[in-house]
N, C-alpha and C positions, 0 to 999 in steps of 0.2 A: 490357599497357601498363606503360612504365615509372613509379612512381610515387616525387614526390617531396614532402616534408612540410614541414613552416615552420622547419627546422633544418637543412636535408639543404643545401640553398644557398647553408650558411649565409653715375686724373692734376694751376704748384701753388695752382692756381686751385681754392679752394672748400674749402682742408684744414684751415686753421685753422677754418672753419663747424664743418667734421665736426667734430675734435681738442672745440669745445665742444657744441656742438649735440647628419716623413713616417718592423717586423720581416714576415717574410710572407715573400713566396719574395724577395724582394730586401731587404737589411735598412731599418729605416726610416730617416730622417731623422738626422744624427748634428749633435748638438750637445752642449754642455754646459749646461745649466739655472742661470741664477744667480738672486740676489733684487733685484727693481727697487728704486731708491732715488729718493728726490724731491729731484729737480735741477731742472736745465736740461731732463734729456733728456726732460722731460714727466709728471715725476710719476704715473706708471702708479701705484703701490704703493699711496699713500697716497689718492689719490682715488676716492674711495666710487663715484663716477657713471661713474667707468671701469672698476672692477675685472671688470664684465663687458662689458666693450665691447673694441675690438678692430680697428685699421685697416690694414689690408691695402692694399698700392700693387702695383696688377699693372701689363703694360703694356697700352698703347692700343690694340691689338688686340684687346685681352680683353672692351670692352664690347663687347655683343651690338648690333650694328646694329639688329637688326627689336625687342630686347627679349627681353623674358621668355616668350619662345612656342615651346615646343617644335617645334609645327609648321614653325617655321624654321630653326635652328640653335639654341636653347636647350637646352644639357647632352649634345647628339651634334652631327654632322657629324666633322670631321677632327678637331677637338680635342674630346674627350667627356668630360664630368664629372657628376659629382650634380647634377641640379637644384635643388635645397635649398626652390625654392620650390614644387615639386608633387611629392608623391611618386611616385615606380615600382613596376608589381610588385615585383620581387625588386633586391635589389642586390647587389653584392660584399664582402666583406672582405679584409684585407690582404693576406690568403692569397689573393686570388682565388677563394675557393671562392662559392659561390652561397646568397644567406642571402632567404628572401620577407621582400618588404616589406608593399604590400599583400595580395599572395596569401598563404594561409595554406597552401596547395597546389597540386599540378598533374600534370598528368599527359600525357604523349606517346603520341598512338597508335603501336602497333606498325611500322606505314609512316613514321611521323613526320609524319603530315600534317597531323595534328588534334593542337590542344592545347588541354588544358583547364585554367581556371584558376579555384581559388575564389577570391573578393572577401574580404577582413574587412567585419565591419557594422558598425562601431563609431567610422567613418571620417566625418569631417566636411569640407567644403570653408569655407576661410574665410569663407565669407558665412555658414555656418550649416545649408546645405543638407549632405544625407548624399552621400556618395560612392558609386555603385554601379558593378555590372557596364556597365551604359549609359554610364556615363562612359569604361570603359576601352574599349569598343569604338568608342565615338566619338572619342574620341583616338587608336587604331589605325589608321583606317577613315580619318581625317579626314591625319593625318601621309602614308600610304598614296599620296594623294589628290594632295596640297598640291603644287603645283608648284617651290615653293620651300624644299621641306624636305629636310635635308642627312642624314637617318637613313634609312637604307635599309632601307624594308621591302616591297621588290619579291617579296620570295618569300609576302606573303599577298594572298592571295585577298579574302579580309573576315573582322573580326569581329563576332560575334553573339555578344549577351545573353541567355543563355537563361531567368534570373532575377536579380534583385537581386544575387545572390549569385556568380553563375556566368558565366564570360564564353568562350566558346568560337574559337581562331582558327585557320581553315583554310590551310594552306601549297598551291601549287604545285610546291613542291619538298619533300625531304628538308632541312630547314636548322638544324642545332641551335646555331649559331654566334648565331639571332636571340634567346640567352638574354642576351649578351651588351650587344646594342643593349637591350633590355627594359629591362637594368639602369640605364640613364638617360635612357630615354624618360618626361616625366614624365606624370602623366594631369591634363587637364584636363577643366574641367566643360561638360558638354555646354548645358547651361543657360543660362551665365554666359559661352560665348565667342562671341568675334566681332570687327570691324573694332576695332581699342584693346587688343586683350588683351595685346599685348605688353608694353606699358607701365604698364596695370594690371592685373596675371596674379591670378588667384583661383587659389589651390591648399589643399592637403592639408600641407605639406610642415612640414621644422622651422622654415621662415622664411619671413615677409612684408615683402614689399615697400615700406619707410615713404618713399622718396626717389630720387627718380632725377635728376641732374641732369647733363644729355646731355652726353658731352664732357667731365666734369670726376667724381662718383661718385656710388655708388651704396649706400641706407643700408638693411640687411633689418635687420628685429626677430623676435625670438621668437614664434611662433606660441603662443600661449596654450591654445588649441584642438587642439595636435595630440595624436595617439593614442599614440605613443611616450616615450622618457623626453625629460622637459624640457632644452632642449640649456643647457651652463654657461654659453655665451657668447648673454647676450643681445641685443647690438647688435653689427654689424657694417657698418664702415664702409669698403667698397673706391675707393681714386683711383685714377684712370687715369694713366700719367706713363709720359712717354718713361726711359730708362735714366738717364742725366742729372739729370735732374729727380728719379728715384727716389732715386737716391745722396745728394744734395741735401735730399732730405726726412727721411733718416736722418741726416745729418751736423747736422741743425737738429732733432733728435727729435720731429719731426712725425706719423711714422706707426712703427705695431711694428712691420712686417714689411714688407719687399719685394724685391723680384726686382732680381737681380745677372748680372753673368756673369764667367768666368771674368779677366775682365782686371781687376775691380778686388778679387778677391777676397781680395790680402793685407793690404787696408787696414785697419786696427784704429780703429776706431768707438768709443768711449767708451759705454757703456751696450748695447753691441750685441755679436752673437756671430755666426760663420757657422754658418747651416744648409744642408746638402746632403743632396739628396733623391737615391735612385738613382733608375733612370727605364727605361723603354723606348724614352727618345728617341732613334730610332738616325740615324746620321747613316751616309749608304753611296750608294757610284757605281753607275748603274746598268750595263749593260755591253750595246750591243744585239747578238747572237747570228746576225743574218743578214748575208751579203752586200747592199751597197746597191744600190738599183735597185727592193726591190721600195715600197710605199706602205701605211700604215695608218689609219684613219679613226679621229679621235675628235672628240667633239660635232659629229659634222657635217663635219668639214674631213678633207680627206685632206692627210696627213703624208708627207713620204720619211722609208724606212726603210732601217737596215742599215749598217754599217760596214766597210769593208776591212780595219783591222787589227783591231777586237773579234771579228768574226765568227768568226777563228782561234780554237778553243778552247785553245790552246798559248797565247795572247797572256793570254786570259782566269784560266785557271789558275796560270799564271807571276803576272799580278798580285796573286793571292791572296796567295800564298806570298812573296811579295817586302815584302806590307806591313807595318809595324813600326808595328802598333796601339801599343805602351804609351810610344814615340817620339813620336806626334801626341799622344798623349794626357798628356805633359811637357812639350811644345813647347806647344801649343799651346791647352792647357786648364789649364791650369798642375795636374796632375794629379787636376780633377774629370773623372772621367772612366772607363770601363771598355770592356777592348775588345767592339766588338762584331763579331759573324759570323752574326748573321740580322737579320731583323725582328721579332724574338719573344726575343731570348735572357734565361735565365733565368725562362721562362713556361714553364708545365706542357705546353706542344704545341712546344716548341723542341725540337731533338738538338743532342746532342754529336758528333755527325758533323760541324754546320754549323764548328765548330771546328778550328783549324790554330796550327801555330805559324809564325815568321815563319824562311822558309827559301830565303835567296836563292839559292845554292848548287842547289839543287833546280828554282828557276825559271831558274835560267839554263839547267839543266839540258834543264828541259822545250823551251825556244825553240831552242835547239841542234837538240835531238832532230828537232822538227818544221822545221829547217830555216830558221831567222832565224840569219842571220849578218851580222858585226859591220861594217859602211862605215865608209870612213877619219876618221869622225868617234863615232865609237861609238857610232853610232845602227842597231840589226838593221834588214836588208834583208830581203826572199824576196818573189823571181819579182817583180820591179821595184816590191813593194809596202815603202813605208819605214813602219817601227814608231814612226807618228806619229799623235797624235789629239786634236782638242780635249777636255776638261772645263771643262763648264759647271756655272756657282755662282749664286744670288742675289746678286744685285753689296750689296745692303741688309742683308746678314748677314757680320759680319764675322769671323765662328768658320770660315762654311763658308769665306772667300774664304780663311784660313790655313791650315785642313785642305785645302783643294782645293792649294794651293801647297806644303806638306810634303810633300801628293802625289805630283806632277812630282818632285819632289826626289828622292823615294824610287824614283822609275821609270826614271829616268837611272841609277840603279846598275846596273839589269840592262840597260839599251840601248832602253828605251822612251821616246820623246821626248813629253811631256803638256806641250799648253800651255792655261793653265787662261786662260777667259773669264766677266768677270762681267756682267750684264745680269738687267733685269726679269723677271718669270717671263713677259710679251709677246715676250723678246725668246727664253727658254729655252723654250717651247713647241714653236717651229715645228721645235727640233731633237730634240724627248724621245724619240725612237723611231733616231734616225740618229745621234748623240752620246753617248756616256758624260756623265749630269749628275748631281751631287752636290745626291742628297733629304735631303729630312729626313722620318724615318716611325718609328709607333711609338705602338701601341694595347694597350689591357688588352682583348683580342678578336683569334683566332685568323683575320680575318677580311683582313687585311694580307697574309698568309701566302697566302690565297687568290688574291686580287686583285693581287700583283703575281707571282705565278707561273703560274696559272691561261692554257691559252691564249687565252679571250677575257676575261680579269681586264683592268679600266679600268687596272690600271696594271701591266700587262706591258709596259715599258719595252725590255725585251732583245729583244720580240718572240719567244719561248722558246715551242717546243707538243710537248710529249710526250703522249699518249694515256695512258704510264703514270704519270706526276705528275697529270694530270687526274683519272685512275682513282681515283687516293688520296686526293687533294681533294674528291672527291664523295664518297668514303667515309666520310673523316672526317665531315659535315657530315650523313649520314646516319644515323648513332651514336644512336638513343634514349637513350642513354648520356653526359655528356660526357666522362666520363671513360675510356669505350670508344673516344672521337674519337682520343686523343691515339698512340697507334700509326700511324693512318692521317696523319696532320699531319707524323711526323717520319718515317715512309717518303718521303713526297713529297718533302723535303731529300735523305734518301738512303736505299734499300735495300739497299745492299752493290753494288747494278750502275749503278744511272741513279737522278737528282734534279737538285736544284738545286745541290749540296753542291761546292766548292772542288776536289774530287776528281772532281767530277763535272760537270754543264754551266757551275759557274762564271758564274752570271748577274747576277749583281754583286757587288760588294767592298765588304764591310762594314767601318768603320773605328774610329766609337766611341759608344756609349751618354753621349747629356751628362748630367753629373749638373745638377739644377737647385737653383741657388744662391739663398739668400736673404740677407741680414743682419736679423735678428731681434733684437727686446728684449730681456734679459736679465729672466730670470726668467718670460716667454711660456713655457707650455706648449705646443708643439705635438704633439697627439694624433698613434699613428701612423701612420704615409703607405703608400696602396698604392704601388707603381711605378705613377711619375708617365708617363703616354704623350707625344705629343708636340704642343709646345704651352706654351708657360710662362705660367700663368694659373689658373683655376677649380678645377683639379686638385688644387693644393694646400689648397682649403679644402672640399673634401669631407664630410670629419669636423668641419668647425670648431666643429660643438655640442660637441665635445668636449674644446673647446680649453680650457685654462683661465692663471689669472697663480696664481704661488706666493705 
């Protein structure tokens, strides 16, 4: 069995209440640190009763609808971060390597089937009760279960407690990608939950819940009782606020920190600084890989599938090489931004294979070759198909609707005519499998990589099925190892003959990693950032016991 030790892993309603009341394989957060001074901008420096306190303005997406319930979407789903209020077995650090939280150990059986996890005992739940094995299998067991939990732990079977100490969990599959999900699943108490617990969570974790006030923020305090080191920042104070309202609450020194985006990021702020975080958030077309006509079912509904001009791998490959990553990423990020060419780059299970430079020359080259030739408008023809196709955007996102339009722009140089459409994800749905549509994707979990390549992966968009990219994906995932995974993860990009890779099936066009923008207080320490996945929210305050003011 493989064994591994406690190191190996290792919104502006309600503000002024509050106001009295991101190195690692991507580098961290880059700012310059200055010393706050007692103004206008809010006196951070000089006041005793805030020098650990701390208001965070995310957007209004960011609160959790159901609450603080892991069973629902609290700390995973599509946007995953630390729970703060309950701890996890094991978590990450910046390096993404694998550090126990709760567990002080564990072990993979040789199939991968069986995992065994010891408990610390030393573990209290905020009510006072001890934390044990029973807890974590009842929060496995119980997420597993939940009809409406967004963490996917389809590959277990059940966990069992086998003592206080000891928590044993059975897979159906080989899946070592589920260390990943672990790392922010949080444990709650089998005791203390039930109909309410969302709203009043009992955890383990560095923070309790003193305030919720639905719609407007949310106020954790230091957990007194936790078993780790005491986090600097005692209070923390998150509002919800549209973009607008965010910018707004900085420009009035309301809150230290919040979320920006590229368009107003030259503004200079008095008492304030830009921080940018790199990120995993990739932002990339999807490209679907069959002729249409055939249909693919997801939740239930069958989909038409298939495009006339992506289906050409010459159409697909040409658009790789034609696109002028560090162009969108000036144009239209005002250069936060890096290119991107997977859904993982820069992660320990990405290749440099998924990598190209931009080479129009070569993609005209390719569509020549395969027989697209140019009509009296410059738009390639072949066998009475024209090299025309919609992309589809979030019409509510105004990054994707300019990257999707730099797009077109850049595809007309070689003779490919894109005409981008924005609409609701109601309206981008019914096309996800017969459209090229510009996502947004991008996890600290090798698990993306799976799922939109994979032939029955929920988000094979391309509708793409090779047996040998398959092969590789259950390989990886089979790894006792994670670190034996990463071979198998970037063969399935590419082995030198067949993958996903620009060179190779070309199943979608990756364009840019957004870096995620704050304006922060001056003199704020912000502790540093794993890459940030994708999602502008919870992410960034992972570490925030670590946060400290100069």
């Amino acid at each position: 069995m493989a064994v591994y030790t406690r190191r190996t892993f290792v919104k502006l309603a309600g503000i002024a209440a509050a106001g009295t009341a991101l190195g690692g394989v991507l580098s961290a957060c880059a700012s310059n640190d200055g010393v706050p001074t007692a103004d206008s901008q809010g006196g951070q420096a000089t006041d005793a009763a805030a020098a650990d306190q701390v208001i965070v303005a995310m957007n209004t997406g960011s609160e959790p609808a159901a609450g603080f319930d892991p069973f629902v979407s609290w700390g995973c789903g599509e946007h995953v971060h630390e729970p703060l209020i309950q701890s996890t077995l094991i978590t990450t650090n910046t390096e993404m390597e694998f550090v126990n939280d709760l567990a002080t150990s564990y072990e993979i059986s040789d199939d991968g089937l069986t995992w065994t996890f010891k408990v610390r005992d030393d573990v209290e739940f905020s009510d006072g009760e001890p934390l044990t094995a029973e807890d974590v299998a009842f929060t496995i067991n119980g997420i597993r279960t939940a009809d409406a939990a967004e963490a996917d732990l389809s590959m277990v079977d059940d966990a069992v407690a086998l003592d206080d100490t000891t928590v044993e969990l059975h897979l159906n599959k080989p899946f070592n990608a589920l260390l990943y999900t672990l790392a922010v699943v949080g444990i709650v108490p089998a005791h203390a939950y039930g109909e309410g617990y969302g709203s009043n969570p009992i955890g383990s974790g560095r923070y309790m819940l003193e305030q919720w006030d639905k719609g407007q923020q949310v106020i954790l305090t230091a957990n007194p009782g936790y078993y780790g080191d005491a986090p600097k920042m005692k209070r923390v104070v998150v509002v919800f606020m549209e973009e607008d309202a965010a910018l707004a609450a900085v420009n009035s020194g309301q809150v230290d920190i919040a979320f920006t985006s590229a368009t107003y990021s030259e503004q200079a702020i008095a008492g304030y600084e830009l921080l940018a975080c790199k990120t995993v958030d990739s932002r990339g077309i999807s490209l679907p890989t069959i002729e249409p006509g055939a249909t693919k079912e997801d939740g239930g509904t069958e989909y038409a599938a298939g495009n006339a001009v992506t289906s050409d791998l010459a159409i697909r490959r040409a658009i790789n090489y034609a696109v002028d990553r560090d162009a969108m990423i000036k144009n239209v990020l005002n250069g936060y931004g890096t290119p991107a060419y997977s859904v993982s780059d820069n992660m320990p299970w990405s290749s440099d294979d998924m990598k190209i430079a931009t080479d129009r020359e070569k993609a005209k080259s390719l569509l020549a070759d395969a027989g697209w030739v140019a009509a009296s408008d410059g738009i390639l023809e072949k066998d009475g198909t024209r090299a025309a196709f919609d992309v589809w955007y979030a019409s509510n996102d105004s990054v994707r609707q300019a990257l999707a339009a730099e797009f077109a722009n850049q595809m007309k140089e070689i003779g490919i005519e894109v005409s981008i459409k924005g609409g609701s994800w109601d309206d981008l749905y019914p096309n996800q499998f017969s459209s090229p549509i510009l996502w947004g994707w991008g996890s600290n979990s090798p698990t993306e990589v799976y799922e939109l390549n994979y032939s029955s992966g929920w988000g094979n968009y391309a509708s793409y099925e090779s047996e040998t990219v398959d092969g590789y994906l259950d390989e990886a995932l089979a790894q006792p190892d994670i670190a034996d995974s990463y071979e198998f993860w970037q063969k399935a990009q590419w082995d030198g003959n067949e993958g996903i890779a620009p060179q190779g099936a070309a199943t979608w066009v990756w364009l840019a990693d957004v870096d995620h923008l704050y304006f922060k207080r001056e003199g704020l320490h912000v502790a540093d950032q794993k890459p940030h996945p994708h999602g502008h929210g919870w992410s960034l305050v992972n570490n925030i016991d670590e946060w400290s003011w100069a």
